[in-house]
Steps between C-alpha positions, in 0.01 A plus 500: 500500500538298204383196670178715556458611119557086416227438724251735376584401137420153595184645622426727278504212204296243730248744494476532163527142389178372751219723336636395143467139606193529636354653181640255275217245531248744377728601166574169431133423486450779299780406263524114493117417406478750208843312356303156597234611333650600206724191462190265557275654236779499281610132570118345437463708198842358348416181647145477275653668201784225517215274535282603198806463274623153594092377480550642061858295533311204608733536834353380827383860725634460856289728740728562824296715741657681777296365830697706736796785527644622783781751564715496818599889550824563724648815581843521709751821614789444620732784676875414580797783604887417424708679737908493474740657737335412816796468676759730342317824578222635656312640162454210311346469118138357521297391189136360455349260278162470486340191222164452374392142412156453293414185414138394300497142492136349325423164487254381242306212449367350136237221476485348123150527409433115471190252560164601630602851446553474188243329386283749708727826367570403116245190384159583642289727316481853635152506708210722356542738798864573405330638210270681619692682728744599249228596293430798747790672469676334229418545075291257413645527164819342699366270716259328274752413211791434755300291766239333317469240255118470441182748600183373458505292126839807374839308471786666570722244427733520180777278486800717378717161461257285277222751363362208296350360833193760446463658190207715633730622774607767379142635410423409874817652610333842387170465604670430855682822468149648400345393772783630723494898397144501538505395884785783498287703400227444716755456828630814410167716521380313775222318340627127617604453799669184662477389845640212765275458784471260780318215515284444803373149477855379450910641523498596127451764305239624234610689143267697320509751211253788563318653192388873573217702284794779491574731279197444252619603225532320200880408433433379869200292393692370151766452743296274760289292197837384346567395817203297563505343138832369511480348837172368482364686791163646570434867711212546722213687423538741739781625771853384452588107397750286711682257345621192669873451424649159518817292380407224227553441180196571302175675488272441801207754439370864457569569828833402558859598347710204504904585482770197372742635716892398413749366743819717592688227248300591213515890595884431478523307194288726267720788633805338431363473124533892516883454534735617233735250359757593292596260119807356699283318764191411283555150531521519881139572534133416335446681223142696547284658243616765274156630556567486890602809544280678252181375650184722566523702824798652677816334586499490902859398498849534296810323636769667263859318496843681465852372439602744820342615796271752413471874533197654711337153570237430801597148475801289378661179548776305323399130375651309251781761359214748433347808670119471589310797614211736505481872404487750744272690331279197375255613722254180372791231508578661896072493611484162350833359695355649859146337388657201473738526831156587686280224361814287607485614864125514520513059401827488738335275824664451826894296480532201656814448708585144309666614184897546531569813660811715359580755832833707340652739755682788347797643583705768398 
């Protein structure tokens, strides 16, 4: 009889044990690619953050880029039954012991970012299309001053190290920014639009900027000539105007809006300027401006610096003794950071498989 209730124990937990295993693939999917996902995002945005501050150190940025990750999922049960006595009587004491084993084993692979690819990624200058894209669902009042280093004959281009190098750059500086609210403005109420189309005489691409007679009113039309003016373009008579939009690095004609497009380097540098340094490791970096951070226009970004880790931070990492971070509630600081993570992926190209290859498996 007891032998019987052993048995259907045994059977009993068996039973119960198969359908859990069986639904365990499902639940770890569930659970293991949010926490992937979460530690991934995190990683690259700590990763450029650490990045941006060792470029205002003068410290060489090392970009390692995860090319691969993949997690080995086991799940074992074990049931084993003690029984003592055997022989001494004929009821005997019988006890089970069941085990669970779960084991998440992830191997990852990191490729520095290194030759062609870098060159390609952080040292060519971001292609016209980039920008217009962006420019479609992006600010242009973000874009523009983050991306772009000329448009049309307005500089953008103040150097916050030696400010003697253009004494007019300030001025130009400003107009720039001028320049930048007003195609705000007219993005915003739809009355320039951007668009990428194919090419069909070749595998390219054509930019334009589309001018619409929309609304016709007259901050609209005070709007649209300031435009024009500064630009040196010219509208059509009638019907809308396309403008042809093009990388170079000065004025072409009426018809055309040239953009001096910076590489992911310079987008890096100038942000690192934005970096707070505290007295005690002045003489670690370039000293910038005084003006820098006063200029005309909003500040996109602000890279604070604390003595601990800080309190209620989106980002943070430790570098040099100091805490460097970004407000959580710096709502500017946080859109400029993902602009900048999302021009980065949009220049990433494909990876070769000749640069050393770090493949870490991880085990608990």
């Amino acid at each position: 009889m007891y032998t019987r209730k052993l048995i259907f124990c045994f059977i009993t937990i068996i039973t119960i044990l198969l359908p859990a295993c069986g639904s365990m693939g499902p639940k770890s999917v569930r659970a293991g690619r949010m926490e992937y996902n979460k530690a991934l995002g995190q990683s690259e945005s700590e990763q450029l953050l650490l990045n941006i501050v060792k470029m205002r150190f003068l410290d060489r940025p090392v970009f390692l880029n995860v090319t691969s990750m993949t997690s080995n999922l086991s799940f074992q049960s074990e049931l084993s039954t003690t029984t003592t006595g055997i022989f001494r009587s004929a009821a005997f004491p019988t006890s089970a012991n069941p085990s669970f084993t779960w084991k998440d084993n992830p191997t990852i692979t990191y490729e520095e970012l290194t030759g062609v690819e870098y060159v390609t990624q952080m040292l060519s200058p971001i292609p016209a299309d980039t920008i217009v894209l962006l420019l479609q669902s992006w600010p242009a009042d973000m874009v523009l001053p983050l991306a772009v280093n000329e448009l049309n004959n307005l500089n953008n281009s103040w150097n916050p190290v030696n400010p003697n190098l253009n004494i007019s750059a300030a001025k130009e500086h400003k107009r720039f920014n001028d320049i930048t609210e007003i195609i705000q403005s007219l993005n915003s109420q739809r009355t320039l639009e951007w668009a990428v189309t194919r090419n069909p005489s070749s595998s390219g691409t054509v930019e334009t900027a589309i001018l619409l007679n929309r609304p016709d009113d007259s901050k609209t039309k005070a709007l649209v000539s300031s435009l024009l003016s500064e630009l040196g373009l010219q509208k059509a008579k009638e019907g809308t105007t396309k403008f042809s939009v093009e990388y170079g690095l000065e004025l072409k004609d009426s018809s055309t809006i040239v953009f001096g497009t910076r590489s992911m380097q310079d987008i890096l540098s100038f942000a690192s300027m934005d970096v707070d340094i505290p007295s005690s490791m002045s003489h670690l970096v370039m000293p910038t401006d005084i003006n820098w951070h006063k200029r005309e226009g909003s500040r996109l970004l602000h890279i604070k610096t604390s003595s601990s880790k800080p309190i209620g931070s989106a980002i943070s990492i430790p570098y040099k003794g100091k805490w460097f971070y970004i407000d959580d509630d710096d709502l500017q600081s946080k859109a400029t950071f993902l602009l900048i993570q999302v021009l980065m992926g949009m220049q990433s190209g494909t990876t070769s498989s000749g640069a050393p290859v770090l493949t870490i498996p991880v085990s608990g």
